[in-house]
DRENPASE-724645 format. One record per residue (C-alpha): x, y, z; residue in one letter. Coordinates in steps of 0.5 Angstrom, whole numbers, plus 2048, in hexadecimal, padded with zeros to 3 digits. Layout:
DRENPASE-724645
XYZA...
END
This chain:
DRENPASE-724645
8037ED7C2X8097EC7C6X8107EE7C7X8137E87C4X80F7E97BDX8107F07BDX8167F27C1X8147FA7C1X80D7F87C4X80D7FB7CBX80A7F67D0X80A7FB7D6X8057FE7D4X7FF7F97D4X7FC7FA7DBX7F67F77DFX7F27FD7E2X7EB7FE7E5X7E78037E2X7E18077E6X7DB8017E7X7E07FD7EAX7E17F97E4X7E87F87E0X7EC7F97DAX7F37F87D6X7F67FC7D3X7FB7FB7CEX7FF7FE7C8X7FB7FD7C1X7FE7FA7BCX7FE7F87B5X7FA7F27B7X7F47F57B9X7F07F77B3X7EA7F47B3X7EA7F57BBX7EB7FC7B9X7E57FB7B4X7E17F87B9X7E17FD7BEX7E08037B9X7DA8007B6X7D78007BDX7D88077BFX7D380C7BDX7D28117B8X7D28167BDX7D98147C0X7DC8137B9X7DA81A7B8X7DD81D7BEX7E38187BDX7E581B7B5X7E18227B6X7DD81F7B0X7D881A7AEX7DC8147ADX7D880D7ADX7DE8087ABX7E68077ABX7EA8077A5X7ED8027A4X7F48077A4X7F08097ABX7F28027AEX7F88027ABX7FA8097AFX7F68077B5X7F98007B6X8018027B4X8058057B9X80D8067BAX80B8077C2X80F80C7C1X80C8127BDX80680F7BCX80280B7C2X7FB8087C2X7F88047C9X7F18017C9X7EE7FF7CFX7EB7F87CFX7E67F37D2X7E57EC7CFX7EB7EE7CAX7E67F37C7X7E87FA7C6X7E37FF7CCX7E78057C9X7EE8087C6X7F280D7C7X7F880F7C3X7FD8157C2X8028197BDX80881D7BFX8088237BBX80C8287BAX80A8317BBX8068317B5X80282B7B6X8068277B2X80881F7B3X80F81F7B6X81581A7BBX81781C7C1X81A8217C3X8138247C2X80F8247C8X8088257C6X80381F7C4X7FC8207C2X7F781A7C5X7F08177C4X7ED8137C7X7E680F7C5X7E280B7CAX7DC8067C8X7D68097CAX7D48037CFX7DA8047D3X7DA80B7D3X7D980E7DAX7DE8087DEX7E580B7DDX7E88097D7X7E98107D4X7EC8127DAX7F080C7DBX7F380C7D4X7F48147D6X7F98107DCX7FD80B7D8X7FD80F7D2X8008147D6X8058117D8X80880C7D2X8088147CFX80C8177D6X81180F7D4X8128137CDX8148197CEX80D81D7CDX80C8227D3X8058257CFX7FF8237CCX7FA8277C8X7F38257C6X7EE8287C1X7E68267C5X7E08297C2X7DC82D7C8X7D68287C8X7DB8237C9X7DB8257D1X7DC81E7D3X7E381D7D0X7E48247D2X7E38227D9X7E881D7D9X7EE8227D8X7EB8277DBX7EA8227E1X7F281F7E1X7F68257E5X7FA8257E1X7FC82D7E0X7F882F7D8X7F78357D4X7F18357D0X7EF8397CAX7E98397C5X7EB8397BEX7E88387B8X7E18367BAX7E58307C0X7E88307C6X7F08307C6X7F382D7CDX7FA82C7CFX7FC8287D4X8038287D8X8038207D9X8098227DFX80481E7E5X8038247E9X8008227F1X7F98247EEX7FA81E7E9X7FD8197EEX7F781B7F2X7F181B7EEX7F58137EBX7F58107F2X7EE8137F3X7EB80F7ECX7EF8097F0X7EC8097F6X7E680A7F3X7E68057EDX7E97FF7F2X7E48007F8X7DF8007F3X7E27F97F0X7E27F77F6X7DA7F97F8X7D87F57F3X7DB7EF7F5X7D97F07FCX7D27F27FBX7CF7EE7F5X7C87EF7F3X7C97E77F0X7CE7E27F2X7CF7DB7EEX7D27D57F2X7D57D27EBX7D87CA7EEX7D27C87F3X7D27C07F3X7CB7BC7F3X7CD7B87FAX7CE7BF7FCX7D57BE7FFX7DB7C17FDX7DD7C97FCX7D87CB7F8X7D27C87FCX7D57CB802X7D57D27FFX7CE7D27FCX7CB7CF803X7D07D6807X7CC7DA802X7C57D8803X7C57D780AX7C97DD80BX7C27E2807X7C57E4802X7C17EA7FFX7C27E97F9X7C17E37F3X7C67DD7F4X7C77D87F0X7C97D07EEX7CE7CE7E8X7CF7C77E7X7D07C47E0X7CD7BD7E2X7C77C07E6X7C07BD7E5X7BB7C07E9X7BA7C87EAX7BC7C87F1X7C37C77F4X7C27C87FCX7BC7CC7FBX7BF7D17F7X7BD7D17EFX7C27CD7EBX7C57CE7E3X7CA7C97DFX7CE7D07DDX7CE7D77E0X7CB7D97DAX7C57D57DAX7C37DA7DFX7C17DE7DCX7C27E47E0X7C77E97E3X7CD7E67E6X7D17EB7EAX7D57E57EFX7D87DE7EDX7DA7DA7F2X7DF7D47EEX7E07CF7F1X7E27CA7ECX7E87C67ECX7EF7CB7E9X7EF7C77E2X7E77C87E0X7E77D07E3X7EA7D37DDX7E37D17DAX7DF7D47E0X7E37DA7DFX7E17DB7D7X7DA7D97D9X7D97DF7DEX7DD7E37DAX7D77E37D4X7D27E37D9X7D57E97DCX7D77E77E2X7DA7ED7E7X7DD7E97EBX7E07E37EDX7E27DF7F3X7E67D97F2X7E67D37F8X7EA7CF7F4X7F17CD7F5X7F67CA7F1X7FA7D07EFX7FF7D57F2X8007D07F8X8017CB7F5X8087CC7F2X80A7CF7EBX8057CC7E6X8007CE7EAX8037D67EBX8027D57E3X7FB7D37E4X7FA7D97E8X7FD7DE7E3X7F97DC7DEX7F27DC7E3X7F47E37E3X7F67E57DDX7EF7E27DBX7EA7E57E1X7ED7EB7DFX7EC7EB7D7X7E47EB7D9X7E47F07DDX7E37ED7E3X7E77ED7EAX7E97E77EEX7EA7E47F6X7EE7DF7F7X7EF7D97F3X7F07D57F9X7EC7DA7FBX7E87D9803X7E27DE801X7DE7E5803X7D97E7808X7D67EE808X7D17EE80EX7CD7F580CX7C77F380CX7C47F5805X7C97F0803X7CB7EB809X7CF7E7803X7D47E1806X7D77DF800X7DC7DA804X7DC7D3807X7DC7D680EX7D57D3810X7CF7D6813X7CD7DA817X7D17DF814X7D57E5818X7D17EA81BX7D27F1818X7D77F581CX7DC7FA81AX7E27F6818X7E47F5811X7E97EF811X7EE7ED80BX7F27E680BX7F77E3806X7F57DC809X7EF7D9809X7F37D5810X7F37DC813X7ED7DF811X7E87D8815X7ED7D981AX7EC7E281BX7E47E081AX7E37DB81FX7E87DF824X7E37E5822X7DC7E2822X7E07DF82AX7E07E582CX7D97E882BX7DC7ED824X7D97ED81EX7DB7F0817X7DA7F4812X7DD7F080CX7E27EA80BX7E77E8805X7EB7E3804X7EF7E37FEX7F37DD7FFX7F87DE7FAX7F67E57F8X7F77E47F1X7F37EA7F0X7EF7EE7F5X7F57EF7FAX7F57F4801X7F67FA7FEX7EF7FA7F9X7EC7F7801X7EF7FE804X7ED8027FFX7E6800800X7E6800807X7E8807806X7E280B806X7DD804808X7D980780DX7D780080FX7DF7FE811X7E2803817X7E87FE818X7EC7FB814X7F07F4814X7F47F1810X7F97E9810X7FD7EC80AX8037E6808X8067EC803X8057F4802X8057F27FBX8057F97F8X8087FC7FEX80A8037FCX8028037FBX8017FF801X803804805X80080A802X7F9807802X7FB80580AX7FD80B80BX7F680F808X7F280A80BX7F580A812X7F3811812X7EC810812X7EC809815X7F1804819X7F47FF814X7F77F9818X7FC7F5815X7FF7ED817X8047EC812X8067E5810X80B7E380BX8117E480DX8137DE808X8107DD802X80A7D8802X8087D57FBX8027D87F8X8047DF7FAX80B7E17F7X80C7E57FDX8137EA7FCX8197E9801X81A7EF806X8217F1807X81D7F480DX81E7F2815X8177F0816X8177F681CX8197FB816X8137F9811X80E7FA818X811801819X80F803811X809800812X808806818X80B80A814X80480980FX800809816X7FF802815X7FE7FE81CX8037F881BX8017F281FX8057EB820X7FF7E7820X7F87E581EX7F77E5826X7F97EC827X7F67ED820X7F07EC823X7F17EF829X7F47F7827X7ED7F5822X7E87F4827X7EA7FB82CX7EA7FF825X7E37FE823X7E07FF82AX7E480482DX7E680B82CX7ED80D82BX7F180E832X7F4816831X7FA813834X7FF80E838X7FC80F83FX7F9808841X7F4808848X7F480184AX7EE7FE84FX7EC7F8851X7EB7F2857X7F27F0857X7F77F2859X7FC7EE855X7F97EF84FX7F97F684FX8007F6851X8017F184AX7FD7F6846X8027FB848X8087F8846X8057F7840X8047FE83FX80C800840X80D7FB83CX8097FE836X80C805837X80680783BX80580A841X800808846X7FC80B84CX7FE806853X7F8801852X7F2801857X7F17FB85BX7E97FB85CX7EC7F4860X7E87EE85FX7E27EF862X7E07F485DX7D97F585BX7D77F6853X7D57FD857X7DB7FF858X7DE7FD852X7DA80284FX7DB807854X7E2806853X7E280784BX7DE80C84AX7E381184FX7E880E84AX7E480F844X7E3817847X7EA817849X7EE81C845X7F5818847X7F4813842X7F281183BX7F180A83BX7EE804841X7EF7FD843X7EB7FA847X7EE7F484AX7E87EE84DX7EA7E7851X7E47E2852X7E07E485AX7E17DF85EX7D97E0860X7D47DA85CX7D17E0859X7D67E2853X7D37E9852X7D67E884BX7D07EA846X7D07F184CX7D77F384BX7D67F2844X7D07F7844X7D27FC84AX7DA7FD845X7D67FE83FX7D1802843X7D7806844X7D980883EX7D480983BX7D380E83FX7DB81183EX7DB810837X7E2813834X7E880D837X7EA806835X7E880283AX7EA7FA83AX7E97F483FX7EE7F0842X7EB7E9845X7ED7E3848X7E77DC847X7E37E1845X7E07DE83FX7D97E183FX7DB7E8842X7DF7E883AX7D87E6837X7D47EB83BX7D97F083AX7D97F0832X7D17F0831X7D27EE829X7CD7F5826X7C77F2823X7C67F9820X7CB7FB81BX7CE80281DX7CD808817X7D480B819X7DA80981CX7D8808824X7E080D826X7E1814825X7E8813821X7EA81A822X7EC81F81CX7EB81D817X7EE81F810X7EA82380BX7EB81D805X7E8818809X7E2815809X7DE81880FX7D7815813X7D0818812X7CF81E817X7CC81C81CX7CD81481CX7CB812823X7D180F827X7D180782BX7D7808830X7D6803835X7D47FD831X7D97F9831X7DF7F9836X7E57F4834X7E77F0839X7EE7EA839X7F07E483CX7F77E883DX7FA7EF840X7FF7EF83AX7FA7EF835X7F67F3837X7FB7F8839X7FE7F6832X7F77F982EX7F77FF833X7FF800831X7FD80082AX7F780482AX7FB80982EX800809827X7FB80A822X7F8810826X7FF813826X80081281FX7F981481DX7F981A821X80081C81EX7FE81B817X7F881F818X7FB82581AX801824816X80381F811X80982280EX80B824807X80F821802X813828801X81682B7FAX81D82D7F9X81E8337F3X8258307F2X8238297EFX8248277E9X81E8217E8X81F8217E0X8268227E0X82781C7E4X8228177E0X8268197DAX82C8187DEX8298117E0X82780E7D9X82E8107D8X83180B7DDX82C8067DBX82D8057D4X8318007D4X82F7FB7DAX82B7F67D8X8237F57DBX8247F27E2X82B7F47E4X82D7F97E9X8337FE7E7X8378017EDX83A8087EBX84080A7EBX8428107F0X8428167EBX83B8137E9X8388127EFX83B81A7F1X83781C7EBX8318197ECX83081B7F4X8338237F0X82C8237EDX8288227F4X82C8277F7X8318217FAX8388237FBX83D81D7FBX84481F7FEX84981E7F8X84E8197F8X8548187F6X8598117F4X85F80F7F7X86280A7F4X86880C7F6X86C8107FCX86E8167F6X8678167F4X8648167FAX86781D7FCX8668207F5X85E81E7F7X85F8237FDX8638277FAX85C8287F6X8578287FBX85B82C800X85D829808X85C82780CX859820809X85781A80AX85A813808X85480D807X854806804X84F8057FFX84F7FD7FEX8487FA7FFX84C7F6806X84E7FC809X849802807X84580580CX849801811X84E807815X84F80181BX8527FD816X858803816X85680480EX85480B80FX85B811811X857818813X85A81E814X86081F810X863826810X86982580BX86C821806X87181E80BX86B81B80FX868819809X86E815807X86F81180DX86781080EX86880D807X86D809809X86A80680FX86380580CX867801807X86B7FD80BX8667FB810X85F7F980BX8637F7804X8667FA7FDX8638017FAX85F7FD7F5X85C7F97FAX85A7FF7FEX8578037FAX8588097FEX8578117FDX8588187FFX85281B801X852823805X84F82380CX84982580EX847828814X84682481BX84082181CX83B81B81CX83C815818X835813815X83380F80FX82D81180AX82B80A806X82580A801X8248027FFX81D8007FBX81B7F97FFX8177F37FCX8127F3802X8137FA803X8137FF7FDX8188057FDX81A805805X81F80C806X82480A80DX82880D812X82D80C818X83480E81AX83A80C817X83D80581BX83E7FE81CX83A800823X833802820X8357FD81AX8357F781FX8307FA823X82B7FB81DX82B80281FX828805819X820808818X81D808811X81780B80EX81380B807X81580F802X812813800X814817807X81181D808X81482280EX81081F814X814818812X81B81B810X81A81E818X81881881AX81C813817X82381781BX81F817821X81D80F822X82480C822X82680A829X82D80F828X829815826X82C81982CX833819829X83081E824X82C822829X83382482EX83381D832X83781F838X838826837X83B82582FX83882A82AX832828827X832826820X82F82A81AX82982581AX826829814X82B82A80FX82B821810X82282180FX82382580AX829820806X82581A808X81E81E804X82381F7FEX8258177FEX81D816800X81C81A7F9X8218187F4X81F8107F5X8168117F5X8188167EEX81D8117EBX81B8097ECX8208087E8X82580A7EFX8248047F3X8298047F9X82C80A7FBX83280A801X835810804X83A80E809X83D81280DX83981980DX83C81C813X838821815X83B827819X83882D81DX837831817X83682D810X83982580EX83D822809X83B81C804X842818804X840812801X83B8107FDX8388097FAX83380A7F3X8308037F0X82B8057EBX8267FF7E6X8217FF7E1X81A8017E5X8147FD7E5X80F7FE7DFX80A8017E4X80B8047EBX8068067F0X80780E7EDX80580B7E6X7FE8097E3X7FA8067E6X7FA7FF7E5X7F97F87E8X7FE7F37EBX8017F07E4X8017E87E3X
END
């Protein structure tokens, strides 16, 4: 059913998810064409579960049954199914009741739910997650209450209540248990959701990246082509488990030694993996096959889809829709591949030939197949190895943020690097950014800054250097290329955390160390005068040196600088071991080699590990209690590999940035700030206020609102805007400041001259009538007629700092709240910082302090310091009003003046439009095509 058929039916509730296994299902509203389906699935649920269901044996629906389960007003009455293949795997529906239990509309707030699960499925998430969707079409309706009657041996459905975090009472009436649930999400809910999430997504990415039977479906009997060169990388890579050859016109039972089947369901066995690489138009019929067979997975090589233009990006719609119907996951289309080097699996779904690359500590993720051949071979040059590659090609489907998820609590991944063309969700990015980077660095190099075809990536209203800057305020180390990607990448996964900026610098020449030095100034670090062991330094005295370095309470990081010997002997394989002699003996600091022609020092120094490592090699220092932690007693291997670059500035770059993330990283750990309530927000009161406003603005538009409302809304966060008063005319004007009383202060409103005192548009200060009448008169005179001007009267406030607050939601972004004082000169110098919404206290403090103007507010040249908690707290206010309401999509208050005791709000812009169908707050659920 659609919207156009019924006008009534609500299409934003149909949503992909991924359930507990890693599988996927859609759920959707149910409707009156969903008889037989509902037959179907009810036939298929057993005798027990139907007795749980309705308290009663109950072998078949009535035909009135049908009839009441599949007509619904999505009002009073809703019904959601979870399917696969179009197939009902289970149901959940609810009644608004009055008091007494009886049906009832709104304004009754109660709804009595029931769910029903085929018993295949039951064990995967579906109650739970209908539990989620269900909840919040009932929140959407005005139901703030669910009660539910459960007979106690039904423990599992129990349990899923139970387990919700939502606040409940439960009582035990006539032979059942009652629970009621209060749906208001509570921090229990929303972290029990987002720990299903996680679970559920790094599940579904496991099984693409460790299958126990793969299926190359496409492989040509010339053995050329993407499909043959995808089967020989599997073969010789030694897979571990069943592969297989799919080609339609096949003869013979082996394609290049592996067994050979005219269709993947010939096989005849399990298929967890299909690697497609057939031509776009024949796809659609490998997908179906797949589907059936009970594929779990796909990566799909072939192009021709949202790279390729608009009938391709309809192509590539319809892919997903398909993969999704089957409960499958996708990579790609137009798709490089996977590589998973744990040796149980040593899978290389990829066209990247043999041999693969060796197990290491990085997992790396790319958006192109272009960059992810370049950040392989660059990686395999300098001796690194990986613990798992994808790349998603157009990302369709399985995107960075399932890949975070997964490599969350991946024991195999200690470093996490990602090419990324767009966030995608970025309000969900951030946050999964931010989880991770607290247990692992998570490293960045963002392309897109325009959008290439196949990708949609949003335009950002952002200066690039601000998008960087929110992105460490998530932990993120962003990069600006795949080189420095590659480079900040290799000092993570082999060296500690440095404790601090303080940089010991050593090495045979004099000129390079003084490079390496001025480097690090530049970086914002501060380094140690260099040691010039001269250039006839032995690798003894290398080593000598390193160690007093690495034993050295006045550093926390090193970089050896080395120049070629003059000598015929080049000791490079010497001072590669006698430096890591060195630090394998004074483990605990970074260290990194500068060298200058000397290639086979680099070699030696980066010794691939041929045996992969149990735990992580570094001691990342406190770690939070949620996250994953290494087994007790997991031997260490500092010292294994020392990075080593062609070029002081990349190298100090790396050592500046692992610097920047210890200091993140230790912050959060100690305090990672909290999002404060404040008793005099009225949340409700403001959404009702909301849904007001919008009730006439059409989907899609914005409405700006007028003064009165924008002052009522902020009135409902504790944000008092200063009243104004029109002026249309002189008289006028004076019997305004007879009503707010002197002295006062004359201002234009008209959009040219708003905010712009240097223009002459703004008279402060006015003590009498008298001066009222000829400021009146001047500012006429001067800029043009009242009705032009549009001015006001406004009572004065006392003295300060001119500061701006503003809250805009960003296309690349997500919610972003700003702060910078008033004036053309920090506008013309983009003097402004920014940080995600939500705010917590940490960032509100540490959002007034990162402009280059923030000594004006902290009694610069003997000034009085403002009162700078009063403006954290406006700005926490501001913060709170847009992550509560998406309906609120840009906020500007200018100016606030921020005076030594408290600060005035004397103008305020609101714009507010129909929120999205689904943000990161709601259900989960997937990208939608």
């Amino acid at each position: 059913m659609t919207i156009e058929s019924d006008p009534s039916y609500p299409a934003h509730w149909e949503a992909d998810v991924v359930l507990r296994d890693g599988g996927t299902a859609r759920i959707r509203p149910i409707t009156t064409e969903d008889a037989g389906r509902l037959v179907s699935f009810y036939e298929q649920v057993s005798d027990e579960s139907k007795y749980y269901r309705f308290f009663a044996p109950y072998p078949r629906l009535s035909d009135r049954d049908v009839h009441r389960f599949t007509h619904h007003d999505h009002v009073d009455r809703v019904g959601l199914a979870a399917t696969i293949g179009g197939e009902f795997i289970g149901t959940v529906r609810y009644d608004r009741i009055d008091a007494a239990g009886r049906p009832a509309s709104a304004p009754a707030d109660e709804a009595e739910v029931a769910f029903l699960v085929q018993d295949a499925h039951q064990g995967r998430g579906v109650a739970s997650t209908l539990l989620e969707h269900i909840g919040a079409v009932a929140r959407e309706r005005g139901i703030r209450r669910f009660a539910a009657e459960v007979l106690p041996a039904n423990t599992k459905m129990i349990k899923v209540f139970t387990d919700a975090g939502y606040q409940q009472k439960r009582s035990f009436e006539d032979g059942s248990v009652r629970l009621t649930l209060d749906l208001e999400p509570t921090a229990e809910s929303l972290a029990v959701q987002r720990a299903r999430e996680q679970r559920a997504e790094a599940h579904s990415v496991q099984r693409l990246l460790a299958p126990g039977s793969v299926a190359v479906v496409g492989v040509s009997r010339s053995g050329g082509g993407v499909g043959a060169a995808a089967l020989r990388n599997l073969r010789d890579s030694g897979f571990h488990g069943h592969l297989y050859a799919v080609n339609e016109a096949v003869t013979r039972d082996l394609l290049d030694g592996v067994r050979a089947y005219r269709t993947i369901e010939a096989i005849g066995a399990p298929v967890d993996l299909a690697v497609v690489a057939v031509p776009a138009d024949r796809v659609p019929d490998a997908v179906a096959a797949c589907g059936e067979h009970g594929v779990q997975g796909l990566v799909v090589l072939s192009a021709g889809y949202g790279e390729s233009g608009p009938a391709g990006l309809a192509r590539q719609r319809e892919l997903v829709r398909q993969v999704r119907s089957y409960g499958m996951r996708l990579i790609g289309p137009n798709a490089y591949g996977v590589i998973n080097t744990a040796p149980e699996v040593e899978l290389n779904a990829s066209l990247t030939p043999a041999p693969m690359p060796t197990r290491g500590r990085i997992g790396l993720f790319t958006q192109s197949g272009a960059i992810g051949i370049a950040l392989l071979s660059a990686l395999l040059r300098r001796g690194e190895g990986l613990s798992s590659f994808i790349s998603a090609g157009n990302r369709a489907d399985v995107s960075g943020n399932d890949i975070l998820q997964y490599w969350y609590d991946d024991e195999a991944t200690d470093v996490a690097l990602l090419y990324l063309e767009t966030l995608g969700n970025p309000r969900k990015f951030t946050r999964l950014a931010r989880r991770t980077a607290a247990v692992k660095p998570v490293v960045v190099a963002k392309g897109g800054r325009h959008s290439p075809a196949g990708h949609v990536v949003p335009d950002t209203r952002l200066p690039d250097a601000t998008v960087s800057a929110l992105l460490r305020q998530a932990g993120v180390i962003r990069v600006d290329t795949v080189t420095e990607l590659v480079d900040v990448g290799l000092l993570l996964a082999a060296q500690p955390l440095p404790a601090g900026p303080r940089i010991a610098i050593l090495g045979n020449s004099e000129s390079l160390g003084i490079l390496t030095y001025d480097a690090c100034l530049t970086q914002g670090l501060r380094p140690l005068p260099p040691l010039d062991l001269t250039t006839a330094a032995a690798p003894a005295d290398f080593r000598t040196a390193l160690t007093d370095a690495l034993r050295s309470e006045d550093c926390d990081a090193v970089v050896v600088t080395a120049i070629p010997w003059v000598s015929e002997d080049a000791p490079e394989d010497d001072l590669a071991g006698a430096l890591r002699a060195a630090v394998a003996a004074h483990p605990g600091k970074p260290v990194a080699v500068v060298h200058v022609e000397l290639g086979e020092l680099a070699l030696a120094l980066s010794a691939v590990r041929g045996v992969p490592h149990t735990t992580s090699p570094r001691s990342w220092g406190p770690v939070p209690d949620q996250a994953p932690q290494a087994p007790p007693g997991a031997p260490a291997a500092a010292g294994d590999s020392i990075p080593s670059y062609p070029a002081a500035e990349r190298a100090v770059k790396a050592v500046a940035e692992a610097v920047r993330y210890g200091q993140w990283r230790r912050a959060t750990a100690e305090d990672d700030g909290r999002v404060p309530e404040y008793e005099d927000i009225d949340e409700p009161g403001t959404a009702q206020r909301l849904a007001g406003l919008l009730t006439d603005v059409d989907p899609g538009a914005v409405l700006t609102l007028t003064d009165r409302d924008a002052r009522e809304l902020l009135a409902g966060y504790g944000i008092r805007v200063l009243p104004t008063l029109p002026a249309p005319s002189a008289d006028a004007a004076a019997r305004a400041a007879g009503v707010l009383g002197y002295p006062v202060a004359l201002k234009t409103t008209a959009p040219h001259l708003r905010h712009r005192a240097d223009l002459g548009g703004v008279r402060l200060d006015l003590t009498n009538e008298t001066e009222l009448r000829r400021s009146y008169e001047e500012l006429t005179d001067a800029l043009g007629k009242p009705a032009e001007l549009q001015p006001v009267v406004q009572a004065m406030v006392p003295r300060g700092v001119d500061t701006v607050v503003r809250s805009v939601i960003d296309p690349a972004a997500g919610a972003v709240l700003s702060f910078g004082l008033a004036g053309v000169a920090s506008e013309l110098l983009g003097d402004t910082a920014h940080r995600l919404v939500p705010a917590t206290d940490r960032d509100a403090a540490g959002l007034i302090r990162s402009i280059r103007t923030a000594p004006l507010l902290f009694g610069w040249r003997g000034s009085d310091p403002v009162d700078t908690p009063a403006l954290e707290e406006l700005l926490l206010r501001v913060s709170r009003l847009v992550d509560d309401h998406p309906e609120v999509i840009g906020v500007s208050l200018e100016p606030v003046v921020v005076a030594d005791e408290g600060l005035s709000v004397l103008s305020a812009t609101v714009r507010v439009a129909h929120p999205p169908a689904r943000g990161d707050l709601g259900p989960r659920t997937l990208p939608s095509y």
